[in-house]
C-alpha positions in Angstrom: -88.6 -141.6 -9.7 -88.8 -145.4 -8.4 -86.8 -146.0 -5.2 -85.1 -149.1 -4.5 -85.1 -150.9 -1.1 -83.3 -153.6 0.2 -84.3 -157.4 -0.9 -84.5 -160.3 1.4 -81.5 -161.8 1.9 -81.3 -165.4 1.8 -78.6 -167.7 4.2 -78.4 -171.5 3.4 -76.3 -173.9 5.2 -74.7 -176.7 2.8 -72.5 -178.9 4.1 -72.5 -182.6 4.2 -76.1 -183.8 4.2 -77.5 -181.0 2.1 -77.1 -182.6 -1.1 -80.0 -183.0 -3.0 -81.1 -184.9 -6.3 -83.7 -183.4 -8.8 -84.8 -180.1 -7.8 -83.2 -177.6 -5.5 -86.4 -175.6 -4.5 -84.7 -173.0 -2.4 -82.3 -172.3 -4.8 -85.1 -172.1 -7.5 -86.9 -169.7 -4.8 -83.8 -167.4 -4.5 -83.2 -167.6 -8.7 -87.0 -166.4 -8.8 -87.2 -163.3 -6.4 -85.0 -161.6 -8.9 -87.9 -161.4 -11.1 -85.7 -161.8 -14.0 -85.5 -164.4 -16.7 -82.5 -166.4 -16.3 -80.6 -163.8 -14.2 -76.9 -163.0 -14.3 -75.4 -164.2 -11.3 -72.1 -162.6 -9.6 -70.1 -164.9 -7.6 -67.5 -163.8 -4.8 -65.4 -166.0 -3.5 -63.8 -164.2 -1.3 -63.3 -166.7 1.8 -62.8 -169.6 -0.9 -59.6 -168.0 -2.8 -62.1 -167.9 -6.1 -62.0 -171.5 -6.3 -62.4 -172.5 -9.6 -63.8 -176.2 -8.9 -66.3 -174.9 -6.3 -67.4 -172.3 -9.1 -68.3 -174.4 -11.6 -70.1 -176.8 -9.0 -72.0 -173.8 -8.1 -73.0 -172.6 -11.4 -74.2 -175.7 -11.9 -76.5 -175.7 -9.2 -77.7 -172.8 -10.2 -78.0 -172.6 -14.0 -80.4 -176.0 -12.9 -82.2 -173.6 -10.6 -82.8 -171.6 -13.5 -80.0 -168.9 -13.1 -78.4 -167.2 -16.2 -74.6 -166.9 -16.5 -72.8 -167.0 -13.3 -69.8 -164.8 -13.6 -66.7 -164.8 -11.1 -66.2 -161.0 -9.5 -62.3 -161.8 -9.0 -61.0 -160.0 -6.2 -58.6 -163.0 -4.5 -55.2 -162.4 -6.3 -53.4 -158.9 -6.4 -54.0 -158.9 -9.9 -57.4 -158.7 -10.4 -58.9 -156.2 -12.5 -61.4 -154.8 -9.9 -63.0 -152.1 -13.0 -64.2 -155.3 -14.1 -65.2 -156.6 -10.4 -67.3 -153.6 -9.6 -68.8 -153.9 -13.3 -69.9 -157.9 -13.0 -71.1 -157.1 -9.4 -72.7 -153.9 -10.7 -74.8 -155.8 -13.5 -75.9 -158.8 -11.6 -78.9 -159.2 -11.1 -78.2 -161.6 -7.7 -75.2 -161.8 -5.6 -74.0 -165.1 -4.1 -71.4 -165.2 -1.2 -69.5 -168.5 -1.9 -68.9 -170.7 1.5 -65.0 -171.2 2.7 -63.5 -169.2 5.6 -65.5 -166.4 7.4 -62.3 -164.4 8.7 -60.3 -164.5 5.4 -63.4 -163.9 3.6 -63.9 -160.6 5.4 -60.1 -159.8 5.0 -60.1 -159.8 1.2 -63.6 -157.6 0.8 -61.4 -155.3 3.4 -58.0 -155.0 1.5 -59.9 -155.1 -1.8 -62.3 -151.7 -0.4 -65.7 -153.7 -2.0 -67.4 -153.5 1.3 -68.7 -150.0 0.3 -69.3 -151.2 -2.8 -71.3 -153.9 -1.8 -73.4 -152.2 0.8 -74.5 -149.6 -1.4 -75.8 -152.7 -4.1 -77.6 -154.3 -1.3 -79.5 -150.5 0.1 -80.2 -150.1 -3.8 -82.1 -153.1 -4.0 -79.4 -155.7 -5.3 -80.2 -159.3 -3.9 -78.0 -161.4 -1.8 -77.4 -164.8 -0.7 -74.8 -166.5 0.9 -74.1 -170.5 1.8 -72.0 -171.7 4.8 -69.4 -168.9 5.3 -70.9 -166.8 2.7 -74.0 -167.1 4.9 -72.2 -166.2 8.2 -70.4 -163.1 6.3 -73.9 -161.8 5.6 -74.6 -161.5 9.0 -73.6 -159.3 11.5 -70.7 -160.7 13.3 -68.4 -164.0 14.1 -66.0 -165.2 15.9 -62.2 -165.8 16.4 -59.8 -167.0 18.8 -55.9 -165.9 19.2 -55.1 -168.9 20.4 -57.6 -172.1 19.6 -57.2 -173.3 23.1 -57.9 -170.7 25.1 -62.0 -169.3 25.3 -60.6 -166.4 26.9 -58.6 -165.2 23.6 -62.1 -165.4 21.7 -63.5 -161.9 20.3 -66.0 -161.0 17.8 -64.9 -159.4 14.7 -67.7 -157.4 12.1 -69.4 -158.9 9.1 -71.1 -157.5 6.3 -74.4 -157.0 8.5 -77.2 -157.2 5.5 -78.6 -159.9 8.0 -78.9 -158.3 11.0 -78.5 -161.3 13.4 -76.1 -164.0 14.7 -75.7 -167.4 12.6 -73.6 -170.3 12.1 -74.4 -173.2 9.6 -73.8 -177.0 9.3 -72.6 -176.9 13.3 -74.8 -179.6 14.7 -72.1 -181.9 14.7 -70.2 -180.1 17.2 -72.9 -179.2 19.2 -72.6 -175.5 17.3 -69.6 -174.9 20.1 -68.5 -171.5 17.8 -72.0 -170.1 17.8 -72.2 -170.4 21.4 -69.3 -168.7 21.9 -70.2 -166.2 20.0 -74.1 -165.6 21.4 -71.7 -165.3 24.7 -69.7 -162.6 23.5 -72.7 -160.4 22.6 -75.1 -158.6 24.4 -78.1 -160.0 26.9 -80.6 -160.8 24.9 -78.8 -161.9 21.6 -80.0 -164.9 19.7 -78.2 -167.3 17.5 -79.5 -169.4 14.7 -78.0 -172.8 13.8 -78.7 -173.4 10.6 -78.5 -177.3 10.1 -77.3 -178.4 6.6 -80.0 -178.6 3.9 -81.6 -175.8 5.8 -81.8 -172.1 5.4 -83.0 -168.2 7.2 -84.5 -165.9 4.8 -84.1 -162.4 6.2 -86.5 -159.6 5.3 -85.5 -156.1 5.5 -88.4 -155.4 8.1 -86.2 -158.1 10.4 -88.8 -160.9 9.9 -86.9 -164.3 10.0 -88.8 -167.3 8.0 -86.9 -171.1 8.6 -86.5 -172.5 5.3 -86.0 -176.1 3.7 -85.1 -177.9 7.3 -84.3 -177.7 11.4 -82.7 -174.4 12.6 -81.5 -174.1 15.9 -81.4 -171.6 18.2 -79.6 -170.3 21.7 -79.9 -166.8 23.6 -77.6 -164.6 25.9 -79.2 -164.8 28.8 -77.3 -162.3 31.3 -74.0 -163.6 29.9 -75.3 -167.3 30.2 -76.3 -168.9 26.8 -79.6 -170.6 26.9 -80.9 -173.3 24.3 -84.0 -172.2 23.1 -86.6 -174.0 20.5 -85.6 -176.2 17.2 -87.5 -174.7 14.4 -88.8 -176.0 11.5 -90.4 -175.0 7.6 -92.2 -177.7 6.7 -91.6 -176.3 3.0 -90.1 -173.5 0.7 
């Protein structure tokens, strides 16, 4: 009997920038390391409300990437059918985690009990990838604040953890203030990748990191101090 291990998972960035024309060769590299033929993709959109527009953008992309169908796993609105979730999840042959809000995103995968779900198709072998908030759900943990202007309200709040390690993506503008925060709120020792749009982390299961497609940044806990450390770089896919 074959047994299944986990795949790498894959965390792009987006966000403004990141658009490209013709090919999309990390999206064709994802699409590929199913090893299927046009595989059947399953898309949550947890921390996007199943956003219909941002769907069908997505597909899009990825149908050119050389994806098969890519089929919504509803799970948003009390009345979805989650027989029919579990099945399209179940049957997939990738998973994509859409971008939106991290915190809500990890509320509905809560109230709608996929997380086991979901964490059993990743140990069996089920690929994953996530972009923007998808990415950041993938990981381990993030960030919140009770009250916006106050640092000392911030906490860190759990995440689905396939990607064992801190991220945040598209943050460069702001000088990545909430990855910061959040490399401060975790052990000595911790370090955070900001992933600069257009660029992306693949993850393998051993823990190696590889810098994909562009610039990722990075910043370590440092006896509760958070250092800047090196700006890496893939010169290619």
């Amino acid at each position: 009997m074959t047994t299944l291990s986990p795949k790498p998972v894959y965390l792009l960035a987006g966000g403004p920038g990141s658009r490209r024309t013709g090919r999309d060769s990390m999206l064709e590299r994802i699409v590929a390391s199913t090893g299927v033929k046009q595989p059947q993709v399953a898309y949550v959109g947890a921390a996007s409300g199943d956003n219909q527009p941002f769907l069908l953008m997505m597909a899009t992309f990825m149908r050119s990437a050389g994806s098969g169908p890519v089929k919504l796993a509803p799970m948003v609105s009390k009345r979805a059918n989650l027989e029919k979730t579990h099945a399209i999840l179940t049957n997939a042959d990738l998973i994509f985690i859409s971008g939106g809000d991290v915190e809500e995103g990890m509320r509905v995968l809560q109230e709608r009990e996929m997380l086991p779900t979901l964490r059993q198709l990743y140990q069996e072998g089920k690929p994953f990838f996530g972009i923007s908030a998808g990415s950041i759900m993938l990981a381990r943990e993030w960030v919140r604040w009770q009250n916006p202007n106050d640092d000392a309200t911030a906490n860190l709040f759990p995440c689905m953890g396939f990607a064992d390690l801190l991220c945040d993506t598209h943050g460069e503008g702001d000088h990545w203030e909430e990855l910061q925060m959040a490399v401060k709120l975790s052990r000595s020792g911790t370090l955070g990748y900001g992933i600069r749009s257009g660029a992306g982390l693949c993850l393998q299961p051993d823990g190696t990191i590889e810098m994909i497609g562009g610039e990722v940044d990075t910043f370590r806990n440092e006896g509760g101090l958070v250092k800047a450390g090196v700006q890496l770089s893939a010169a290619h896919v």
